[in-house]
C-alpha positions in Angstrom: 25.3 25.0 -6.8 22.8 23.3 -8.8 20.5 20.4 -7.6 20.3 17.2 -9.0 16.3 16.6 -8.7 16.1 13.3 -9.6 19.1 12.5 -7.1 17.1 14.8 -4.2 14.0 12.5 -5.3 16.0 9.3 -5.3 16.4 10.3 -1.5 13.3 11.6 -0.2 11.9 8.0 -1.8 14.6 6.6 0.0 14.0 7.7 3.5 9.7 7.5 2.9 10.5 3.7 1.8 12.1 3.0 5.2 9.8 5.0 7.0 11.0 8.5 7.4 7.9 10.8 7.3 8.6 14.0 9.4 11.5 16.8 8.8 13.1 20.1 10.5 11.8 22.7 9.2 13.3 25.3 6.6 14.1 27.7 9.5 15.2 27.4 13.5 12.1 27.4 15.6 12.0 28.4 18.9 10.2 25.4 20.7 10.1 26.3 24.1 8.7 30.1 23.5 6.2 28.0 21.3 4.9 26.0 24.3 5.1 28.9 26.6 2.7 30.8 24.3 0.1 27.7 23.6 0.4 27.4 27.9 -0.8 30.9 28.5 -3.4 30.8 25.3 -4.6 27.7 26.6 -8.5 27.7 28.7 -10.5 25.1 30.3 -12.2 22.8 28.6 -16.4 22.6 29.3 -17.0 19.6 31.1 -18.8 17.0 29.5 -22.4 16.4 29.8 -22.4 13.4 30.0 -20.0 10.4 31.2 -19.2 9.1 27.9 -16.1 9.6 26.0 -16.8 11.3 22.5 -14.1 10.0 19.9 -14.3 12.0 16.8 -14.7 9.7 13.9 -13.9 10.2 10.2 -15.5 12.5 8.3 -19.2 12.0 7.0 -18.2 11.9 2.8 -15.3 10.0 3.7 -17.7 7.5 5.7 -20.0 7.8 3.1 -17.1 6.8 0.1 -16.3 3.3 2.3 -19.8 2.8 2.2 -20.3 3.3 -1.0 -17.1 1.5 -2.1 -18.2 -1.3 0.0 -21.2 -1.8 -1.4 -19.9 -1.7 -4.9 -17.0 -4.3 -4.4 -19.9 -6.1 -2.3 -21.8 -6.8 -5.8 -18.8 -7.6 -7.6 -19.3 -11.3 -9.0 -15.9 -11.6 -10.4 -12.8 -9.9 -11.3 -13.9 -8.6 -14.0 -17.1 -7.0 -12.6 -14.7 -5.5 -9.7 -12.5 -3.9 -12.0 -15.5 -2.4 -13.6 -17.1 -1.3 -10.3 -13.4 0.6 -9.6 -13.6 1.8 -13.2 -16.9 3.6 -11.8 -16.0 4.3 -8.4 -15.8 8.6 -7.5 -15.3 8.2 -4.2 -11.6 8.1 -4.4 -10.3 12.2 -4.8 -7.0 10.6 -7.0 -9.3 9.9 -9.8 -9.7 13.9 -10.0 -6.2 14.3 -9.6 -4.2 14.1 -13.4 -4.9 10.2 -13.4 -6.4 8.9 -16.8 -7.8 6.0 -15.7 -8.3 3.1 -13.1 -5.7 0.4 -13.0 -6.8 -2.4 -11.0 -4.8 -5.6 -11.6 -3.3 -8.5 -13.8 -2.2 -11.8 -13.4 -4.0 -15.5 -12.8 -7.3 -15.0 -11.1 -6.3 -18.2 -9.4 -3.0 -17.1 -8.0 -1.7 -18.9 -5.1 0.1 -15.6 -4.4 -1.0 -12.3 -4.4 1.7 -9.0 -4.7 0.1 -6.2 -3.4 2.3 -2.6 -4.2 1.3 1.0 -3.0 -0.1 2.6 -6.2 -0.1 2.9 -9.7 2.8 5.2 -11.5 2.9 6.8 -14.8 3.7 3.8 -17.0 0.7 2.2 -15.1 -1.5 5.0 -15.5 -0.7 5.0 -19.2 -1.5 1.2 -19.8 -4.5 0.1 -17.7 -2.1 -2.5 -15.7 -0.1 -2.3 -12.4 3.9 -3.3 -12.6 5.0 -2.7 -16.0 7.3 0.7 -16.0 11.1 -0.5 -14.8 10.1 -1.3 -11.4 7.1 -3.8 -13.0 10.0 -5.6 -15.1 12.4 -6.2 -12.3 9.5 -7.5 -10.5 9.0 -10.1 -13.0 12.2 -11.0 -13.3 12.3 -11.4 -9.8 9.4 -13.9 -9.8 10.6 -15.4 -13.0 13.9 -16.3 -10.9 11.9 -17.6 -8.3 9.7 -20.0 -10.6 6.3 -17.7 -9.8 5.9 -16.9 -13.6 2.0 -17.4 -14.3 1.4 -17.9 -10.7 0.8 -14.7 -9.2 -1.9 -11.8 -9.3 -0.5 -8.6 -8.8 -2.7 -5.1 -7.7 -1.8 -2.4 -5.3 -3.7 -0.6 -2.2 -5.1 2.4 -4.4 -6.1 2.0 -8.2 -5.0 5.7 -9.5 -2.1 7.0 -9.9 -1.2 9.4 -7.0 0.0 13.1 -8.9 3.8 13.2 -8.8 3.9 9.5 -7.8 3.8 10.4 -4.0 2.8 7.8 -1.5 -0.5 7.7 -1.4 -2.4 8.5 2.0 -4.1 6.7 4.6 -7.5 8.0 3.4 -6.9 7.1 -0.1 -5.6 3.7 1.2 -9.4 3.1 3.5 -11.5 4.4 0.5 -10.1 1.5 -2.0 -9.4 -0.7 0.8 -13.0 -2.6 0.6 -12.2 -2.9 -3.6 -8.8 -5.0 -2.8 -10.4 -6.9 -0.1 -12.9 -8.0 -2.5 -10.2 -8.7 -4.7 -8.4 -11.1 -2.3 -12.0 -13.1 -1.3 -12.4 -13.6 -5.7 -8.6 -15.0 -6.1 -8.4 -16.6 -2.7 -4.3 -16.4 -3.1 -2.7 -18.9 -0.3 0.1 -16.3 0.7 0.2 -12.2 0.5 3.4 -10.5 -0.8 3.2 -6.6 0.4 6.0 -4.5 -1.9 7.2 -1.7 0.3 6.4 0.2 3.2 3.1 1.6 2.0 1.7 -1.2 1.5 3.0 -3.3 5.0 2.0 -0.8 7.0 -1.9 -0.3 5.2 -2.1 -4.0 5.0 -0.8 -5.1 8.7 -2.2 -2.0 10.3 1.7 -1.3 11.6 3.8 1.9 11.9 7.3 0.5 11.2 8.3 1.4 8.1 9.6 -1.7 5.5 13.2 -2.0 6.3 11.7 -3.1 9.9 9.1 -5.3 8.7 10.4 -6.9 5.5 11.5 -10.8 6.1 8.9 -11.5 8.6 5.6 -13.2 8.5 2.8 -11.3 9.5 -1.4 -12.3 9.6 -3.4 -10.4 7.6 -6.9 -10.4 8.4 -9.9 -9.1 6.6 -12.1 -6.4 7.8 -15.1 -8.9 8.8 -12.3 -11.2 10.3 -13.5 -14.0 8.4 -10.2 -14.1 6.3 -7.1 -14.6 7.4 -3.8 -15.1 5.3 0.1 -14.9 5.9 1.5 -11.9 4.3 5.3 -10.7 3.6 6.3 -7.6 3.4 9.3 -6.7 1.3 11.4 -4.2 -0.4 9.3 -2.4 -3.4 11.4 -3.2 -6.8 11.5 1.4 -7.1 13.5 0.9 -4.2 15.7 -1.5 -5.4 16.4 0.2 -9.1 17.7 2.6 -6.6 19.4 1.0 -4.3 20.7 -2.3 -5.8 22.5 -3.8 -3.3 19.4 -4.2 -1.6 18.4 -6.8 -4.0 20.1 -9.5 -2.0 17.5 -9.2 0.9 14.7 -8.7 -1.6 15.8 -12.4 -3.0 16.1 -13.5 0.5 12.3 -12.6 1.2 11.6 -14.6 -2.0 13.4 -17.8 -0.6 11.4 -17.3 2.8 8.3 -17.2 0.9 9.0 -19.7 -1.3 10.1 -22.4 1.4 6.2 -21.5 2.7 4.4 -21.5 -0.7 6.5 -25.0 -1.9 7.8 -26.7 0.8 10.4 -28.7 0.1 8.8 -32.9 0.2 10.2 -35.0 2.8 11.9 -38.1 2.0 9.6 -41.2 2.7 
């Protein structure tokens, strides 16, 4: 029998979008001789020299890139100077990885709302701009519905395309996390809107994967804690294209947001 990739990738999206992110393994495996083996190979641990727990933190480059990152979005004055400060970033390993170039954002720079996805895909990596292959025009058309046209800055947690369009990793999240931070202090945006489960779950620090999450208000709160804003996650317009009847709760996010971005006036 022959497989249908794009159908067998239309599912593996399907499960990563609502969280799925372990699987059996291509052959049985014995789990209890496993844990009688690791019992008997196990030895005592040295005792510590001290009384102090030692917590192994992340690695010294890695440190080292947040640094660096931070430093760089730090300086940026304006959007324009953060986009170039991405542009020269290397501290991200997707730069090295097939991408062509750094795809940072577009939109008003005086959004009130901000749509935040998980990473750029070929179409982005081939124009310069986040959102424009088929999942980018439903997304406008979406906001167009909703009356958002020309009111809403759109970027995404990493600003190179991930090879194969995987999801990117929580590394490669951290190391442009300062970059969209900076991002979010320049445009000041009044609500968040977090497309798909990558994103929630960076943004809101939160393991549940989107099909938990979307609907609901969340805080988001910068690293510093000196900013705090009310973020949405919802269903990523990929998911929809492949799952339309989905599109109903996307719509329904929309109207939550909405109701909290333009309140409906009271009658005097």
């Amino acid at each position: 029998m022959q497989l249908d990739i794009r159908a067998v990738e239309s599912l593996l999206a399907f499960w990563a979008d609502a969280g799925v992110d372990v699987s059996f393994a291509d052959s049985p495996q014995d789990r209890i001789a496993q844990g009688l083996e690791a019992l008997q190979a196990r030895t005592p641990l040295p005792a510590p020299q001290s009384g102090r727990v030692q917590t192994r933190g992340p690695p010294a480059q890695a440190s080292g890139d947040i640094e660096a990152a931070r430093e760089l979005a730090a300086a940026a004055a304006d959007l324009a100077g953060l986009a170039a400060a991405i542009a020269a970033f290397d501290g991200c390993e997707l730069k090295f990885q097939g991408a062509r170039q750094a795809v940072f954002s577009r939109g008003a720079p005086d959004a009130p709302l901000m749509v935040i996805g998980e990473g750029p895909g070929a179409e982005e990596d081939a124009q310069g701009a986040p959102f424009v292959g088929r999942a980018g025009k439903l997304l406008d058309k979406m906001l167009a519905a909703a009356g958002l046209t020309g009111r809403v800055f759109i970027t995404n947690t990493v600003f190179w395309r991930p090879p194969g369009n995987r999801t990117p990793t929580p590394a490669e999240q951290a190391v442009c996390a300062p970059f969209l931070e900076r991002a979010i202090e320049l445009v000041r945006p009044r609500l968040l809107l977090l497309a798909g489960g990558a994103s929630a779950k960076h943004m809101l620090g939160r393991p549940e994967g989107i099909l938990s999450l979307r609907g609901q208000w969340f805080e988001w709160r910068s690293s510093r804690g000196d900013l705090a804003l009310p973020a949405l996650p919802t269903l990523h317009p990929a998911f929809l294209l492949r799952q339309p009847a989905a599109k109903k709760k996307a719509w329904e996010d929309l109207l939550t947001l909405m109701q909290r971005l333009d309140p409906p006036q009271r009658a005097t």
